[in-house]
C-alpha positions in Angstrom: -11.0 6.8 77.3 -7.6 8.4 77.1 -4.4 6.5 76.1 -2.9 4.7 78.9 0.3 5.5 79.7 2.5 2.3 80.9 3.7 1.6 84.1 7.5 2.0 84.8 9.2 0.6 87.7 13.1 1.2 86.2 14.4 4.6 86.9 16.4 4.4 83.4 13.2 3.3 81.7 11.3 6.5 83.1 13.5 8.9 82.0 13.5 7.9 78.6 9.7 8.1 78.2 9.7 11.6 79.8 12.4 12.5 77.1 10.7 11.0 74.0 9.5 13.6 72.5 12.4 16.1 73.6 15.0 17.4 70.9 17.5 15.4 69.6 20.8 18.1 70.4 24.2 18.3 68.2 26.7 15.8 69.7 28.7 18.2 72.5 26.2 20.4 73.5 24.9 19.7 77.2 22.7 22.2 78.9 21.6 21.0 82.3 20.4 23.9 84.1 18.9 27.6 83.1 22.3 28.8 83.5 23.6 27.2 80.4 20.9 29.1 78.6 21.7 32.4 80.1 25.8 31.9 79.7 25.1 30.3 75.9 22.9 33.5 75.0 25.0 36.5 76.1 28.0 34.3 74.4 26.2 35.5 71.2 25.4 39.0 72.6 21.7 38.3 73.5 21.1 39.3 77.4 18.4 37.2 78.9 17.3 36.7 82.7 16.5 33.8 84.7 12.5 33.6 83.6 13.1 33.8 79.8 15.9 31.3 80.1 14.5 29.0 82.1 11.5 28.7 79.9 13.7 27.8 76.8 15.4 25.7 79.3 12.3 23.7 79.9 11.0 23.8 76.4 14.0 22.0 75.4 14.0 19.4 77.8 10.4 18.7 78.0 10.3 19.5 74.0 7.4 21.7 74.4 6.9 25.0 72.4 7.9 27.9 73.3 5.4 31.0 73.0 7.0 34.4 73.5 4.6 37.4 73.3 5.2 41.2 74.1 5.6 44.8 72.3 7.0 44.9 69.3 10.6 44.9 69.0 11.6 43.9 72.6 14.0 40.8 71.0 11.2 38.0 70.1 12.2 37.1 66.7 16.0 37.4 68.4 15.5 34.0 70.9 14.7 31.9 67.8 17.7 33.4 65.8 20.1 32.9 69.2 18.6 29.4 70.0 19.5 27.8 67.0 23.0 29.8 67.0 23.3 28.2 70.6 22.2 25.5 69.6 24.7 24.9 66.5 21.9 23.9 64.8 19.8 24.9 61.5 16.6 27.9 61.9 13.7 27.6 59.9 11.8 30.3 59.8 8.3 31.1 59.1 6.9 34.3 58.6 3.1 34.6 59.3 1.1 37.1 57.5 -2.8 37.7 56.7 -4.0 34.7 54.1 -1.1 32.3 55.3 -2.9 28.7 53.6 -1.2 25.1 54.0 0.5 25.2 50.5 2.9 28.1 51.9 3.4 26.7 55.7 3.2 22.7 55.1 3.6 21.7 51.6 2.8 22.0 47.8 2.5 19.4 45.1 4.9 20.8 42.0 2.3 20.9 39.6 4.4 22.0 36.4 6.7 18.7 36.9 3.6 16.4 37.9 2.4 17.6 34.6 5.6 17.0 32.4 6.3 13.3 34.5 2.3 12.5 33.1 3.5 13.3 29.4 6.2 11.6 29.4 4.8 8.6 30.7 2.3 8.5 27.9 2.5 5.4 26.3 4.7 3.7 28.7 2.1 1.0 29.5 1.5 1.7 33.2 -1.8 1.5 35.1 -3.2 4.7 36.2 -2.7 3.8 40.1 0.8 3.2 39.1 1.2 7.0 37.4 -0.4 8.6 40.4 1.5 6.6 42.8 5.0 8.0 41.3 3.8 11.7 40.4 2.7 12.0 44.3 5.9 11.1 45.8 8.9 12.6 47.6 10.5 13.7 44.3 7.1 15.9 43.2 6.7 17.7 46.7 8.1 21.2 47.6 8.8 21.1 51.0 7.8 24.3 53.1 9.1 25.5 56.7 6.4 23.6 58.9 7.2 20.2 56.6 11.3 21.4 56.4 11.2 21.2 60.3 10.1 17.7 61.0 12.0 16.3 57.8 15.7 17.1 59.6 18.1 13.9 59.2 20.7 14.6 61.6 19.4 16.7 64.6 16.6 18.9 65.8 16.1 22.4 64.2 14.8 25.4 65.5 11.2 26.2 63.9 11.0 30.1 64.6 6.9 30.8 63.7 7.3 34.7 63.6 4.4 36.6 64.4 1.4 33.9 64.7 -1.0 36.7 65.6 -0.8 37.6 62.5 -2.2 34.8 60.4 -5.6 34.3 60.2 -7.0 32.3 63.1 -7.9 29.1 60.8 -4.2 29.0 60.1 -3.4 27.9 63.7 -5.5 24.8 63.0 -2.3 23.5 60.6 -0.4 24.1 63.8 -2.2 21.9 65.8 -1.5 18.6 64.9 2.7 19.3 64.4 2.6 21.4 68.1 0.9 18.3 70.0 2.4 15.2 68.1 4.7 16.8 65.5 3.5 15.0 62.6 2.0 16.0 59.3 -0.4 14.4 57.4 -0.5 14.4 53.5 -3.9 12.8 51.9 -1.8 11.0 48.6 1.3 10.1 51.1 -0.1 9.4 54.8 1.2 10.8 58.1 4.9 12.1 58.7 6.4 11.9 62.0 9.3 13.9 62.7 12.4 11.6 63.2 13.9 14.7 65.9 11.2 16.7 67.6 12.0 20.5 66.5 12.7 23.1 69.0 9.9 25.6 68.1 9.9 28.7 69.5 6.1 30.8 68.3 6.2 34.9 68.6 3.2 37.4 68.9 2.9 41.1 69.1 -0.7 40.0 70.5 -2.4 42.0 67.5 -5.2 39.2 68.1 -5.8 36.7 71.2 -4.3 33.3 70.2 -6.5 30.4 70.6 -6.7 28.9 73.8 -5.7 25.1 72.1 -2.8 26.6 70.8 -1.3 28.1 74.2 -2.1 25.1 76.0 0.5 23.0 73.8 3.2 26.0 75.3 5.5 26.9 77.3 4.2 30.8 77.7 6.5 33.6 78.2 5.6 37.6 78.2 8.3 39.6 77.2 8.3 43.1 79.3 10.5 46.3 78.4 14.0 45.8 79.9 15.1 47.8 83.0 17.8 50.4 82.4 20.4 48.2 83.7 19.8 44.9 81.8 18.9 47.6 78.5 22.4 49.1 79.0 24.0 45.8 79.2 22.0 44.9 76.0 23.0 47.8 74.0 26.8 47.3 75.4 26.9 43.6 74.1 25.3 44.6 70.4 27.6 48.1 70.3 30.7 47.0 71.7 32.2 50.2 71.0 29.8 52.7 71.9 31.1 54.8 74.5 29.9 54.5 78.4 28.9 57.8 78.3 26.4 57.9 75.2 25.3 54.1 76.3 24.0 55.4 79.7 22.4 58.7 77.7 20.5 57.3 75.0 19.1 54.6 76.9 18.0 57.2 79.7 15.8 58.7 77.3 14.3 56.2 76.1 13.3 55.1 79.1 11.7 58.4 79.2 9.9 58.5 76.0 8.1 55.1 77.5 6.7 57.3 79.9 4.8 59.1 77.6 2.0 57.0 76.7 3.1 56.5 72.6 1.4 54.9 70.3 4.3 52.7 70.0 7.0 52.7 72.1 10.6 52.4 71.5 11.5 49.1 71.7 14.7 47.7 72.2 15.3 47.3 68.8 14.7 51.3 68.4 17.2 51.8 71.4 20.3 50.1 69.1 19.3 51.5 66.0 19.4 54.8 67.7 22.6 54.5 69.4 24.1 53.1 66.2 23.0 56.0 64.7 24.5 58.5 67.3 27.7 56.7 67.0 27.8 56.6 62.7 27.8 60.7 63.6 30.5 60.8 66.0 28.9 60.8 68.8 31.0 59.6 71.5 31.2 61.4 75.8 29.6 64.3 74.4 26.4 65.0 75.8 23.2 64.9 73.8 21.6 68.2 72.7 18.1 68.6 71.6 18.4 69.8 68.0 20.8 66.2 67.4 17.8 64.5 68.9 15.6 66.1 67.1 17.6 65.5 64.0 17.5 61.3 64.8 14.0 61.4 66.3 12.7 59.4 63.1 14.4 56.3 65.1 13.0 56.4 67.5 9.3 57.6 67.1 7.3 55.6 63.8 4.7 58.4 63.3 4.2 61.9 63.0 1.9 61.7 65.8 4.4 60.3 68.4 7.3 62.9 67.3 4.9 65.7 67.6 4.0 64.5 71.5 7.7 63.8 72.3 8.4 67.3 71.0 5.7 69.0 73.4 6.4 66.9 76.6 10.3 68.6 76.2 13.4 67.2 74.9 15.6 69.2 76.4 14.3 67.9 80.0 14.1 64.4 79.1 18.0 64.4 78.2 18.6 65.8 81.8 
């Protein structure tokens, strides 16, 4: 049988089981509806919309994870960066990657000082239990993101696990047990519960399906290529001093290059380097012209492949 839970008759009494596990927030900082996400975000340039933001909304409140997926650089990696800027509070960040193990995600016993604290206790008279019990505590372990994020003292942090989909699939085992209780156990030291449940916010490019037990402890999310309006408000909050003019042209045609069935789109992140690069050679109301597109193409398109088609389908008609 399952774990009971208790019957509450107080109203005061309810709410404080529904918000046990929820984030423990820097003194000051209330957010009580979506819109607090949404005005909190653009204050540090990030333009969300109601869906995304009520989503963080509700992982914060309900202290659930957050899992973000999408095309690559569309602003995933950005929410966990803005959150914890929001937030006022600390971002750990872990990067995934092929062959990510427990020693560089959790924890790792310092073996070199282990080995020095065992020499110098040579001689010293104590009992074996007595040696391991002092070479396996606090002062021996290194301390990695997924361990950093439940260890916080004063508030919650913001775990940012970047790019899940690409760690191997027996890595999101390790994730389990911190996703659904947010503890950690450690063989020579026992279980550690976080003392304030971390705001964790997971990203995916969807290289590989994610496990169906991780997304079940999520909130999930799918992160879709802006519309021209909310992309020119994007670019316009990240380049404040780009020009209407060339604002409203470069993200134009990138809207049209997504039409063209790439092998990898422009993202947004491709639409601001672009336009930064426009403006760092003077571009300003003057109208695009194919050979300076052509000249800045490599920030836009990421293989020869996708220049090569951008160049047949016409750049002169895609700038209008």
């Amino acid at each position: 049988m399952g774990r009971r839970l208790p019957v509450v008759t107080d109203h005061t009494a309810f709410v404080r089981i529904l918000n046990m596990a929820a984030p423990t927030l820097q003194p000051g900082t209330l957010i009580n509806e979506a819109g607090d996400v949404i005005r909190g975000f653009e204050h540090q340039g990030y333009i969300t919309d109601p869906a995304l933001a009520t989503v963080i909304f509700l992982g914060i409140k309900l202290g659930k994870p957050v899992l973000l997926e999408g095309h690559a650089g569309l602003g995933k990696t950005e929410v966990g960066k803005v959150l914890a800027a929001f937030l006022g509070t600390r971002l750990i960040r872990l990067q995934c990657y092929e062959g990510l193990d427990v020693n560089s995600a959790v924890y790792e016993w310092n073996y070199q000082k282990q080995l020095l604290a065992i020499k110098i206790e040579e001689g010293t008279g104590q009992s074996v239990e007595e040696k391991e019990k002092h070479i396996f505590s606090r002062d021996f372990l290194l301390e990695r993101p997924l361990l950093q994020a439940i260890q916080a003292q004063d508030a919650s942090p913001v775990l940012l696990v970047d790019e899940v989909d690409r760690a191997d699939e027996a890595f999101e085992a390790f994730l389990l047990e911190l996703l659904s209780d947010f503890q950690i156990s450690i063989p020579e030291m026992g279980t550690i519960k976080a003392r304030h449940v971390p705001c964790v916010v997971l990203t995916s490019n969807r290289s590989r399906e994610l496990s169906d037990a991780l997304k079940r402890r999520c909130l999930y999310h799918w992160i879709e290529y802006p519309s021209l309006e909310k992309e020119l408000k994007i670019v316009a909050a990240r380049l404040p001093g780009i020009a209407e003019e060339l604002n409203r042209q470069a993200v134009s045609f990138v809207h049209a290059l997504r039409n063209l069935a790439l092998n990898k789109s422009p993202g947004v992140a491709e639409t601001l380097d672009w336009a930064q690069a426009l403006m760092s050679l003077g571009m300003g109301k003057d109208k695009l012209d194919a050979a300076l597109v052509e000249a800045t193409l490599g920030c836009l398109a990421k293989s020869a492949e996708d220049s090569a088609k951008i160049k047949r389908a016409g750049i002169e008609q895609m700038i209008g």
